[in-house]
VEXVOKOL-788021 format. One record per atom (N, C-alpha, C): atom name; x, z, y; residue number from 1; residue in one letter. Coordinates in steps of 0.1 Angstrom, whole numbers, plus 5000, padded with zeros to 4 digits. Atoms other than C-alpha are relative to their C-alpha. Layout:
% VEXVOKOL-788021
   atom     c1     c3     c2    nr   rest
     CA      X      Z      Y   NUM      a
...
***
This chain:
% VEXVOKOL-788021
   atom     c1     c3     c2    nr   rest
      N   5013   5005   5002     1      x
     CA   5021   5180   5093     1      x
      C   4990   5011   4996     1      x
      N   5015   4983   5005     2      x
     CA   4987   5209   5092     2      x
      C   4999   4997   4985     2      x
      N   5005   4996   5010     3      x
     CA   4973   5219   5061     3      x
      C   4984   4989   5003     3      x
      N   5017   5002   4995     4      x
     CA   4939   5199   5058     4      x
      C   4993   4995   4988     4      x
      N   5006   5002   5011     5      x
     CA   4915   5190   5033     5      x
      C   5001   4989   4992     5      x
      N   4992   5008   5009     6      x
     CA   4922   5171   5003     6      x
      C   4991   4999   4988     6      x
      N   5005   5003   5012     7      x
     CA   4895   5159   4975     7      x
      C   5005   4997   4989     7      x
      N   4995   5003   5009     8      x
     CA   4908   5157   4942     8      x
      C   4991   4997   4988     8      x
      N   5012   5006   5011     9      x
     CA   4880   5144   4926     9      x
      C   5003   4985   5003     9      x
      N   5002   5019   4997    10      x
     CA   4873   5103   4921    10      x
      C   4988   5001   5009    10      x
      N   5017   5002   4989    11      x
     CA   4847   5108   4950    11      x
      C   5007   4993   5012    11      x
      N   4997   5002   4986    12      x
     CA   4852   5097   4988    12      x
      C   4986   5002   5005    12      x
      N   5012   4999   4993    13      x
     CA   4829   5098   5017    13      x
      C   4998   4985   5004    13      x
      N   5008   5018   4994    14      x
     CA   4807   5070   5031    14      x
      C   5008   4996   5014    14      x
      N   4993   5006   4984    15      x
     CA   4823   5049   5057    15      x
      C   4997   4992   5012    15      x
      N   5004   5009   4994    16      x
     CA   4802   5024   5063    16      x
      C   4982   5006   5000    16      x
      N   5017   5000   5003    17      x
     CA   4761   5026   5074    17      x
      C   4997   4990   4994    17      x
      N   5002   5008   5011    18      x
     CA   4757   4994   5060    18      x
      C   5002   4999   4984    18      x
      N   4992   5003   5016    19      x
     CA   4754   4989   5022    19      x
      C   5006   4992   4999    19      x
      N   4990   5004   5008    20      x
     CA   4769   4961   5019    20      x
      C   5015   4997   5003    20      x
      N   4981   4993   4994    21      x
     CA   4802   4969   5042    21      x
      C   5002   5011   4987    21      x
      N   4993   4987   5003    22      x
     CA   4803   5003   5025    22      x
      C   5004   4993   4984    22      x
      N   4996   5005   5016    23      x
     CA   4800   4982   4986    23      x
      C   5016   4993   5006    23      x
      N   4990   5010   4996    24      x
     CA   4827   4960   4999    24      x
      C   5012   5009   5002    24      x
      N   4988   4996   5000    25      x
     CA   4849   4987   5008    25      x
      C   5004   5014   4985    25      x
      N   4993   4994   5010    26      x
     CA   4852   5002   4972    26      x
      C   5003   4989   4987    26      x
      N   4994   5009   5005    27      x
     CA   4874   4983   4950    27      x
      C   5009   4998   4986    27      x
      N   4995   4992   5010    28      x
     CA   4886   4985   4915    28      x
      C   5015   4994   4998    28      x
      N   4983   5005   5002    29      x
     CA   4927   4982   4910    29      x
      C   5001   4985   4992    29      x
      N   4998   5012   5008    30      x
     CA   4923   4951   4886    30      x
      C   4994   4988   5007    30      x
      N   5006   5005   4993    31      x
     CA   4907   4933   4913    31      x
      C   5011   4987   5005    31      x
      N   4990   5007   4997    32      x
     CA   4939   4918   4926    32      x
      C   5008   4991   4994    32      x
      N   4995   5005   5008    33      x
     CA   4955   4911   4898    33      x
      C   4988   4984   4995    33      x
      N   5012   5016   5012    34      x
     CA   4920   4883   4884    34      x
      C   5007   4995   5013    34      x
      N   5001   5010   4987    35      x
     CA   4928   4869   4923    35      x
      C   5019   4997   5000    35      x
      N   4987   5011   4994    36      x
     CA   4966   4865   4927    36      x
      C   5005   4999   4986    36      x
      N   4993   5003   5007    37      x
     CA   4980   4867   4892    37      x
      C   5001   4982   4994    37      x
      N   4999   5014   5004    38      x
     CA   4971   4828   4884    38      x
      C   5004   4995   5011    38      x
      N   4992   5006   4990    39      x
     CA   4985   4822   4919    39      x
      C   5016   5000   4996    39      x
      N   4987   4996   5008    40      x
     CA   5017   4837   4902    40      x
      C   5006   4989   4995    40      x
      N   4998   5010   5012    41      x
     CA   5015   4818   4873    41      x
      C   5003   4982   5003    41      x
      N   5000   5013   4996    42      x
     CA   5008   4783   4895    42      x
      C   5017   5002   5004    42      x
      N   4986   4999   4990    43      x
     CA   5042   4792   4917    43      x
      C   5010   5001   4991    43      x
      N   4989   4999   5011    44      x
     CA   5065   4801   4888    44      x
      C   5003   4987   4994    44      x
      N   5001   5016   5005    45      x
     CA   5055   4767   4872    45      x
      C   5004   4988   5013    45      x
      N   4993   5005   4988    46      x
     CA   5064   4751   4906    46      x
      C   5017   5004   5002    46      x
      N   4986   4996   4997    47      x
     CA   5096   4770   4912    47      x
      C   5005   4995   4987    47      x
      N   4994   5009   5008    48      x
     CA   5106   4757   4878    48      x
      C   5000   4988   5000    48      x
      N   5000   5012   4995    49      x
     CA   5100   4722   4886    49      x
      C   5006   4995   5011    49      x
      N   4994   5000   4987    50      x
     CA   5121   4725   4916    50      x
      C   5014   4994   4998    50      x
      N   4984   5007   5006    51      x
     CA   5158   4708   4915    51      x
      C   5010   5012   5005    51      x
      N   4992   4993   5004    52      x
     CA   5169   4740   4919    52      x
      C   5009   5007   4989    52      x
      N   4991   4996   5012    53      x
     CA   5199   4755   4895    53      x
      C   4990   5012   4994    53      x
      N   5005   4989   5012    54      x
     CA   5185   4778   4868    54      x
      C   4998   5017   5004    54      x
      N   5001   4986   4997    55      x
     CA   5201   4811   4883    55      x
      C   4998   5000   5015    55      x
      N   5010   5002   4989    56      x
     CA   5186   4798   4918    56      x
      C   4986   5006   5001    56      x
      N   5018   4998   5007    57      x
     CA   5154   4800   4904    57      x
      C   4996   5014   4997    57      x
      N   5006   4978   5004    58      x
     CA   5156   4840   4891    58      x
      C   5004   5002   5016    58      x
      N   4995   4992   4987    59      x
     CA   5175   4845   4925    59      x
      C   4983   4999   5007    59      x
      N   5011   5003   4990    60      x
     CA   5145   4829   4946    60      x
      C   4990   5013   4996    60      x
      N   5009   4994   5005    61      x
     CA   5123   4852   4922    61      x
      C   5004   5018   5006    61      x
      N   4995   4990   4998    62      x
     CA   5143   4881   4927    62      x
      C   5002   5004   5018    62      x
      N   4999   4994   4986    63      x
     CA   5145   4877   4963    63      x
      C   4985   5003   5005    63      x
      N   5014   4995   4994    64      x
     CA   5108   4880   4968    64      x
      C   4995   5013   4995    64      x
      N   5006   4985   5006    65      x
     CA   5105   4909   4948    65      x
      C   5008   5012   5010    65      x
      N   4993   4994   4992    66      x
     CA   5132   4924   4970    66      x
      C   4995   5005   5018    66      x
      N   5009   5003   4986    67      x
     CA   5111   4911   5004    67      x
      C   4987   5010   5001    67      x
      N   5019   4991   5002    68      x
     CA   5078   4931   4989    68      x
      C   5006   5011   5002    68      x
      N   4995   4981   4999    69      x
     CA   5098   4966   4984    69      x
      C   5000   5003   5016    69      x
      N   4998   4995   4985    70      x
     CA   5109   4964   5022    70      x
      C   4986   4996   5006    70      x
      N   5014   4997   4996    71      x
     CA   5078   4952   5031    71      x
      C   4988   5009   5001    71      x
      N   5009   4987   5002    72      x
     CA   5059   4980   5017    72      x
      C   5005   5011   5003    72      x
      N   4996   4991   4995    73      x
     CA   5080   5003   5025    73      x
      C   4997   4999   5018    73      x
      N   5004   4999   4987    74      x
     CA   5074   4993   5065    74      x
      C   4989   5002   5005    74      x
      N   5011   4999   4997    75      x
     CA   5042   4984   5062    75      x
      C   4991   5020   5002    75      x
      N   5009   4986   5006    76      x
     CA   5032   5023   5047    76      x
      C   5008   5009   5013    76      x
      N   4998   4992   4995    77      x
     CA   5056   5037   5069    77      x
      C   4999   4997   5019    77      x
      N   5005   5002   4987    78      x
     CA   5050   5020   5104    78      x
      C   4986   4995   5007    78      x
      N   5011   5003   4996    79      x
     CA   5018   5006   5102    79      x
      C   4987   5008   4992    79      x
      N   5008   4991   5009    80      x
     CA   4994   5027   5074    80      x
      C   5004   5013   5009    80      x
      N   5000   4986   4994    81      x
     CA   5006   5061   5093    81      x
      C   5000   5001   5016    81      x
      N   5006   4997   4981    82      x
     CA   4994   5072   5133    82      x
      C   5007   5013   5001    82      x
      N   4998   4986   4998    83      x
     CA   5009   5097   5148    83      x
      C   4993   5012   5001    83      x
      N   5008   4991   5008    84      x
     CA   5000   5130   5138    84      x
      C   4992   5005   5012    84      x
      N   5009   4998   4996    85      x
     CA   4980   5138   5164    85      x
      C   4983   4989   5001    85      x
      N   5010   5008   5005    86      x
     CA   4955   5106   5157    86      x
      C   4993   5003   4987    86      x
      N   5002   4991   5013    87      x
     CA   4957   5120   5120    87      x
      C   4991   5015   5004    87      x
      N   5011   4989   4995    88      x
     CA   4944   5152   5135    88      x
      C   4991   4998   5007    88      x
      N   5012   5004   4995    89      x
     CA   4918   5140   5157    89      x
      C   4991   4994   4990    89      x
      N   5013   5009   5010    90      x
     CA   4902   5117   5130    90      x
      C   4996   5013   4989    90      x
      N   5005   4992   5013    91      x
     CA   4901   5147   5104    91      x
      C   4990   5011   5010    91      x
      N   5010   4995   4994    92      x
     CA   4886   5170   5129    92      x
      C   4986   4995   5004    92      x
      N   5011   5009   5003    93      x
     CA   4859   5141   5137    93      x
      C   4994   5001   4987    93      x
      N   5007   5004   5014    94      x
     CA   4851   5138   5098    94      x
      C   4997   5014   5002    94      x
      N   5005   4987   5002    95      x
     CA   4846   5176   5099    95      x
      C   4987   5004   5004    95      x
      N   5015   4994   4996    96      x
     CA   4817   5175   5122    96      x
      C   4991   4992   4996    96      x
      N   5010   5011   5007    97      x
     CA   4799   5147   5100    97      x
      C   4988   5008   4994    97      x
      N   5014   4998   5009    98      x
     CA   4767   5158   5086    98      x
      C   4998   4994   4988    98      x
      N   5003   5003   5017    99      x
     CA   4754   5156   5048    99      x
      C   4993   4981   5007    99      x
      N   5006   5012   5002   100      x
     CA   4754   5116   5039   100      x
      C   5000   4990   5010   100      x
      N   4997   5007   4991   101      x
     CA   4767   5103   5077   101      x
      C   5013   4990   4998   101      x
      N   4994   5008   5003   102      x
     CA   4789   5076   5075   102      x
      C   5014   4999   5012   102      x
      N   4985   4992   4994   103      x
     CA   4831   5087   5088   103      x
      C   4997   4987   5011   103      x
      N   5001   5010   4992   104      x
     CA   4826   5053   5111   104      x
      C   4986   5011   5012   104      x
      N   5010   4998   4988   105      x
     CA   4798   5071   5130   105      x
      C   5002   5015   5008   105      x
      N   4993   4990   4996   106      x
     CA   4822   5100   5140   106      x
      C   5017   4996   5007   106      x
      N   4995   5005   5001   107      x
     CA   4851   5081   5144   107      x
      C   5003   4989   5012   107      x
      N   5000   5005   4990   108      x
     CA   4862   5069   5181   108      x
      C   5015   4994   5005   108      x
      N   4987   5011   4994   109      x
     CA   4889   5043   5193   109      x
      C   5006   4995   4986   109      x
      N   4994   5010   5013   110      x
     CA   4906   5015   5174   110      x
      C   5012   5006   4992   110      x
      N   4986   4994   5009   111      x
     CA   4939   5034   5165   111      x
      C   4991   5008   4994   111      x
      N   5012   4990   5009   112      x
     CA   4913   5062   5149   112      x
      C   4996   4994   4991   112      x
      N   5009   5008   5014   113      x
     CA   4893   5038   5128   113      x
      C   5009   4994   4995   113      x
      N   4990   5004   5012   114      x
     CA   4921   5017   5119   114      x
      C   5006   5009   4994   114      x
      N   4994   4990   5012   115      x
     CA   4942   5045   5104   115      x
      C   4994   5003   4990   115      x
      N   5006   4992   5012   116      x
     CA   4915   5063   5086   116      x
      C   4996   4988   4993   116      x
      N   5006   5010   5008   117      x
     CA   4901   5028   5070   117      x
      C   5013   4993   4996   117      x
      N   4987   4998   5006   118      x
     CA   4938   5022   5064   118      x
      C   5005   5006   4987   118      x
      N   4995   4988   5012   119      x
     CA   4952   5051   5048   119      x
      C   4996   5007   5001   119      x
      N   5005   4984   4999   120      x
     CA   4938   5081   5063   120      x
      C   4992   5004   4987   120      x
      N   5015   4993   5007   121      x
     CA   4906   5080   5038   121      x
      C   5010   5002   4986   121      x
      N   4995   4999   5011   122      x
     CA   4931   5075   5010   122      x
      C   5009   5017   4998   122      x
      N   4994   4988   5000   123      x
     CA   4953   5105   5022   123      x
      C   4992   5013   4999   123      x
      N   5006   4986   4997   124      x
     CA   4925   5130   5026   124      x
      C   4990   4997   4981   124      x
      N   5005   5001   5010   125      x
     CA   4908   5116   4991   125      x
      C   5006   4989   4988   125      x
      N   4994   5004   5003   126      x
     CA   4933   5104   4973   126      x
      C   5002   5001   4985   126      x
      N   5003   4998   5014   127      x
     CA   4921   5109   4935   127      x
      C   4988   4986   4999   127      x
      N   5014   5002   4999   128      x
     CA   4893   5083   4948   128      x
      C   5006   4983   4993   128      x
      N   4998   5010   5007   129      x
     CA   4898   5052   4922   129      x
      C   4999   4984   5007   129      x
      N   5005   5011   4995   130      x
     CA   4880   5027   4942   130      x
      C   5006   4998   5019   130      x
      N   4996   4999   4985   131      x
     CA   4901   5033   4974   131      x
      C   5012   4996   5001   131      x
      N   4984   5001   5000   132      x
     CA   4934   5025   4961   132      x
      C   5004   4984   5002   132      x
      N   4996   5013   4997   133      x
     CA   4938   4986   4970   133      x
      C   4992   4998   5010   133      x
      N   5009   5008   4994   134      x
     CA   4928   4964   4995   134      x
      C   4990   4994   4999   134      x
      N   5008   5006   5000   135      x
     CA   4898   4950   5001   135      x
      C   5003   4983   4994   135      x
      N   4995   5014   5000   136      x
     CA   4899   4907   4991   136      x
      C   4997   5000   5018   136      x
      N   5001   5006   4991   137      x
     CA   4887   4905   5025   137      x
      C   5010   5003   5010   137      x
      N   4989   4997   4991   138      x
     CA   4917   4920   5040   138      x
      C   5012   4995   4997   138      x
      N   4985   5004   5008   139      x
     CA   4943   4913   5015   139      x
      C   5006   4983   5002   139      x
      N   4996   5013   5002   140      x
     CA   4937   4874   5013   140      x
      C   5003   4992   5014   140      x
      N   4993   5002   4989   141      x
     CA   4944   4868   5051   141      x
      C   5013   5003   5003   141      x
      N   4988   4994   4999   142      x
     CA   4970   4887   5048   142      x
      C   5009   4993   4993   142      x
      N   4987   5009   5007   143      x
     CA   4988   4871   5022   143      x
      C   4998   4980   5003   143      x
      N   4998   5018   4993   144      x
     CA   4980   4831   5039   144      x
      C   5010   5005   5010   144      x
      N   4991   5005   4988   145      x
     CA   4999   4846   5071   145      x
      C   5015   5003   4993   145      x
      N   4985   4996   5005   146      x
     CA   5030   4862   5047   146      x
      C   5004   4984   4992   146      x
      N   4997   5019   5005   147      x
     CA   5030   4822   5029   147      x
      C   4998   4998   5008   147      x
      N   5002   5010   4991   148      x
     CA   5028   4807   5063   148      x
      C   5015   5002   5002   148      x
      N   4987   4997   4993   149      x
     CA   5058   4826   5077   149      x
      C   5008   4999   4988   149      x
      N   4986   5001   5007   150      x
     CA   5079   4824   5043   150      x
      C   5004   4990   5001   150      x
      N   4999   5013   5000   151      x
     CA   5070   4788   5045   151      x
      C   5010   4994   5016   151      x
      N   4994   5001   4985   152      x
     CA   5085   4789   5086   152      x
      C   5015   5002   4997   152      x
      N   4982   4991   4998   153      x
     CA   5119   4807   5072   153      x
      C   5006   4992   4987   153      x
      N   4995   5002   5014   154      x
     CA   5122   4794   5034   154      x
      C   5001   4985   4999   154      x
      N   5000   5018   5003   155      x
     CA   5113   4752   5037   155      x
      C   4990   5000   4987   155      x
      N   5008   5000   5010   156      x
     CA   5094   4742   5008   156      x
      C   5009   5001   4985   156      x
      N   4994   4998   5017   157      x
     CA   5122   4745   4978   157      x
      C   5001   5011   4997   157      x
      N   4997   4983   5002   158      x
     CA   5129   4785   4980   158      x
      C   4985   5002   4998   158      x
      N   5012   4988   4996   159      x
     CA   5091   4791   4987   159      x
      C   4995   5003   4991   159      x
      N   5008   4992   5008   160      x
     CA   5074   4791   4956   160      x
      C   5007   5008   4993   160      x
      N   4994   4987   5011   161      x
     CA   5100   4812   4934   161      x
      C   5003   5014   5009   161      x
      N   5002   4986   4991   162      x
     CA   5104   4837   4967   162      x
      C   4987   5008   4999   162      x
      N   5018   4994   4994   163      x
     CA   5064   4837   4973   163      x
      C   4997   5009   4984   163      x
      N   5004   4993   5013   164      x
     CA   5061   4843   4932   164      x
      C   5005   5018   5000   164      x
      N   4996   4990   5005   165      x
     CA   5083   4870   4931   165      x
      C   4995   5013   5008   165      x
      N   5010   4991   4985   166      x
     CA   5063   4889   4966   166      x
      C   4990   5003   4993   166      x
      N   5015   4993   5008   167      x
     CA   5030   4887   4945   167      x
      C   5003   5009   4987   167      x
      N   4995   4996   5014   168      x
     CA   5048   4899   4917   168      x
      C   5001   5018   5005   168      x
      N   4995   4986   4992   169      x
     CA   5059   4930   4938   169      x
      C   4992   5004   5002   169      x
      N   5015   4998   4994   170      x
     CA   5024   4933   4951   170      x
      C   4992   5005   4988   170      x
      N   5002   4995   5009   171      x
     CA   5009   4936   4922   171      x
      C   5008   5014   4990   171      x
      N   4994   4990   5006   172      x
     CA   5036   4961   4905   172      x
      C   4994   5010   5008   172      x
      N   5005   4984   4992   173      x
     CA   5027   4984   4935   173      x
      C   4988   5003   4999   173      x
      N   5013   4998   5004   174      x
     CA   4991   4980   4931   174      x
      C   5000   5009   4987   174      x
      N   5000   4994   5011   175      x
     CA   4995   4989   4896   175      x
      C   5006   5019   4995   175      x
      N   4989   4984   4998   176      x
     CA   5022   5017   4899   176      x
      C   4992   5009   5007   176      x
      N   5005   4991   4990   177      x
     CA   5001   5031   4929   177      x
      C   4989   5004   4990   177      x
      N   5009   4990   5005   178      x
     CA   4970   5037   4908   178      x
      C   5005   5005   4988   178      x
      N   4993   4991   5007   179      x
     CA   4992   5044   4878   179      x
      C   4999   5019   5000   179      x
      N   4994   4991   4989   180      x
     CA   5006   5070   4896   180      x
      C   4984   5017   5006   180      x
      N   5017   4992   4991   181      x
     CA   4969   5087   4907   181      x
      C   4993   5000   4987   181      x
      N   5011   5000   5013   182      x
     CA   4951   5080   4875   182      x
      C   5001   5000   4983   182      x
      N   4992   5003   5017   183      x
     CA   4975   5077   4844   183      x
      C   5007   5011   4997   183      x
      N   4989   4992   5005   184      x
     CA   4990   5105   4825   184      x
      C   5011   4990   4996   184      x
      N   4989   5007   5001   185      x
     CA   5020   5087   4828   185      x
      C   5011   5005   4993   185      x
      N   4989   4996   5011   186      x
     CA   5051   5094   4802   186      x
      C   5011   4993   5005   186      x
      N   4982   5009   5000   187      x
     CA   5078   5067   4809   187      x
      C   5009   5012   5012   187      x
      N   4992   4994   4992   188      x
     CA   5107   5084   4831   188      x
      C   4999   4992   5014   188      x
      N   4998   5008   4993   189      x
     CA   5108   5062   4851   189      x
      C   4985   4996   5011   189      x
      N   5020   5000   4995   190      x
     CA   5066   5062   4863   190      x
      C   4999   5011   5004   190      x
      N   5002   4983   5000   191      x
     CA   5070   5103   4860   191      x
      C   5011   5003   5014   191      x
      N   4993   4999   4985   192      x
     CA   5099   5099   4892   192      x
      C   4993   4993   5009   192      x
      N   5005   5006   4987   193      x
     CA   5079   5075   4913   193      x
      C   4990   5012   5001   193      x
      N   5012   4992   4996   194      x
     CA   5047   5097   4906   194      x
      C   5006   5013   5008   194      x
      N   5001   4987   4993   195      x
     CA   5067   5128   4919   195      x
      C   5003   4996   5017   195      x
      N   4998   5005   4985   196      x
     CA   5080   5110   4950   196      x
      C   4987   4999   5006   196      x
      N   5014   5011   4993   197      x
     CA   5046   5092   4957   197      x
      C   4993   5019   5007   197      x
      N   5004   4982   4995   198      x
     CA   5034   5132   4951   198      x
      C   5001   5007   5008   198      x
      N   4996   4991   4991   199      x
     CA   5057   5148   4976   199      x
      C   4997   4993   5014   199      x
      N   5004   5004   4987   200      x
     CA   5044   5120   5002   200      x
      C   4991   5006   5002   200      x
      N   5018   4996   4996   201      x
     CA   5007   5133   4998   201      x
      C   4999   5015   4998   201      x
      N   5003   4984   5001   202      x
     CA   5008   5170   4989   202      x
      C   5015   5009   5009   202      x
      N   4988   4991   4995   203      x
     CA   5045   5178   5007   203      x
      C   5000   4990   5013   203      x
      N   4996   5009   4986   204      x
     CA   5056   5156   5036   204      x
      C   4999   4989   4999   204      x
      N   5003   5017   4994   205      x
     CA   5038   5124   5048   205      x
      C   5007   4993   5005   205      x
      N   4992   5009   4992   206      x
     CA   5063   5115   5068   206      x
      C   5016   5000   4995   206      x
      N   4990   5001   5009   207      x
     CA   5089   5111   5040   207      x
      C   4993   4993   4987   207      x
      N   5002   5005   5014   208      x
     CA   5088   5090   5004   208      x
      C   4990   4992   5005   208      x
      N   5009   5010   4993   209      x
     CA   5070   5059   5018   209      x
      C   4998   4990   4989   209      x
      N   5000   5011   5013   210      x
     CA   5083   5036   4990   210      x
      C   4991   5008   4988   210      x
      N   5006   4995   5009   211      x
     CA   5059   5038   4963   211      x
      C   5004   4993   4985   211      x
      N   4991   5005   5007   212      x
     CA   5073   5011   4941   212      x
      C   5011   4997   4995   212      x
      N   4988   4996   5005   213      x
     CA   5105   5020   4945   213      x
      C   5009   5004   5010   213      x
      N   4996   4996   4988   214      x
     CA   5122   5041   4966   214      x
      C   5016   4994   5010   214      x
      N   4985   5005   4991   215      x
     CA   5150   5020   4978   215      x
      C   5003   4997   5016   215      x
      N   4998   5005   4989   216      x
     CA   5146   5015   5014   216      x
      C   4996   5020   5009   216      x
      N   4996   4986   4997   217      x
     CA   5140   5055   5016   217      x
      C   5014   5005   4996   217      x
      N   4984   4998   4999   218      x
     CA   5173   5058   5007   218      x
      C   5008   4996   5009   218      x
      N   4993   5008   4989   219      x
     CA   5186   5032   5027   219      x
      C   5000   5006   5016   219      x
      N   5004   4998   4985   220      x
     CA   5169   5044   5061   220      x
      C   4999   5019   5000   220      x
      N   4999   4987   5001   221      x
     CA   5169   5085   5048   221      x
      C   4990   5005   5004   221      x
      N   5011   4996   4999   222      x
     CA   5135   5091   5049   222      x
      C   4994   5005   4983   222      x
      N   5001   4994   5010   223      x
     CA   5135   5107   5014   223      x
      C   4995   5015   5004   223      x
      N   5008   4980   4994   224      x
     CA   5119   5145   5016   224      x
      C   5012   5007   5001   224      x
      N   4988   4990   5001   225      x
     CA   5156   5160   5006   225      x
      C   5008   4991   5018   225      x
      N   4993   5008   4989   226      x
     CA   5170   5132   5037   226      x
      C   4992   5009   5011   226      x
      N   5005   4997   4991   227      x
     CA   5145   5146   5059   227      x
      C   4996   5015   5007   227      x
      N   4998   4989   4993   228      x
     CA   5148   5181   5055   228      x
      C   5016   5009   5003   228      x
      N   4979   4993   4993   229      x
     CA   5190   5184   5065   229      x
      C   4995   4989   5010   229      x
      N   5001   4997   4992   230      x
     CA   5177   5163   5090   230      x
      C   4991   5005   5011   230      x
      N   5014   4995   4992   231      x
     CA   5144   5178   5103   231      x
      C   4992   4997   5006   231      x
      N   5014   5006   4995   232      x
     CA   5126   5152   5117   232      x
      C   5003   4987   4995   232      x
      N   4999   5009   5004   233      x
     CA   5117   5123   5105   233      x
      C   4983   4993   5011   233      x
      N   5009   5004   4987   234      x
     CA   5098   5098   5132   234      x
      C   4994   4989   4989   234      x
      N   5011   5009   5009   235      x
     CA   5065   5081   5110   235      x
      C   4987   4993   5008   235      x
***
């Protein structure tokens, strides 16, 4: 992957000509948490009310937290990242922007704009506070079609202690991820994700995908040490 520019300030550039697209796409981390955490809290109280057994009930929890890790890990690694020549086309585009033009009005074809309003803007300004979650307007579609389909695979007794333990996971990564970017962090345990997450954005993109926890880079050997005995790693 090139060498290319990298703000390390809490700044970004404008994305949107509209003000109120461009307000809408900065977002502060605690955002998620006022909106799904009482969703949590309803589902938990459901999954306990359920005639499932006791250590049912942590399983169900525990399997959704299980479902979010691999999820995030696929999502960051097959859908958040374009092949590197899309990545290079969209940074070259932002290059020839003019003071105060908005990266959307440089910025040609759908795989191009999705990526960079994706992840691109995060990878190239990735100190930028208000860039690190989802929008609501993207998130909360998103999580009706992940409860439609658990609801299609799970029935209605598994779903709420599975669905709890997914938002539960969702939020850890939320948290961890700006952690991670904005917290002099101390635990051991915060101080190894931050270096993984680190060697995604400053060493190899197309390694250390898991940000909440690297288990499915182990599993699949897309770790930075996995990927340089074997040399390529396809992102």
């Amino acid at each position: 992957m090139p060498k290319h520019y990298v703000s390390n300030r809490d700044t970004s550039l404008r994305i949107f000509r509209n003000d109120l697209l461009e307000s809408l796409s900065h977002v502060s981390w605690y955002v998620p948490h006022l909106i799904y955490a009482p969703v949590v809290v309803y589902l938990l109280y459901v999954n306990a009310a359920t005639d499932l057994l006791p250590v049912q009930k942590g399983l169900a929890v525990a399997l959704g937290l299980l479902a979010w890790t691999f999820t995030e890990y696929a999502i960051h690694r097959f859908v958040f990242h374009a092949p590197e020549h899309i990545e290079i086309e969209v940074r070259e585009a932002l290059a020839r922007l003019g003071p105060g033009e908005p990266a959307l009005a440089a910025i040609r074809g759908w795989h191009h704009v999705f990526y960079f309003f994706a992840h691109g803007v995060h990878h190239d300004y990735p100190s930028d506070s208000k860039r690190l979650v989802m929008p609501p307007s993207v998130s909360i579609p998103l999580v009706v079609l992940f409860w439609l389909a658990f609801r299609g695979v799970l029935g209605p007794i598994w779903l709420s202690g599975v669905f709890a333990g997914f938002l539960v996971g969702y939020l850890a990564y939320d948290t961890i991820h700006y952690a991670v970017h904005h917290f002099s962090v101390r635990s051991p345990a915060l101080l190894y994700l931050k270096k993984l997450h680190f060697r995604h954005h400053y060493g190899n993109p197309a390694a250390d995908f898991g940000v909440s926890s690297p288990l499915w880079d182990f599993v699949f050997r897309t770790t930075s040490a996995a990927n340089r005995s074997d040399s390529k790693v396809v992102h």
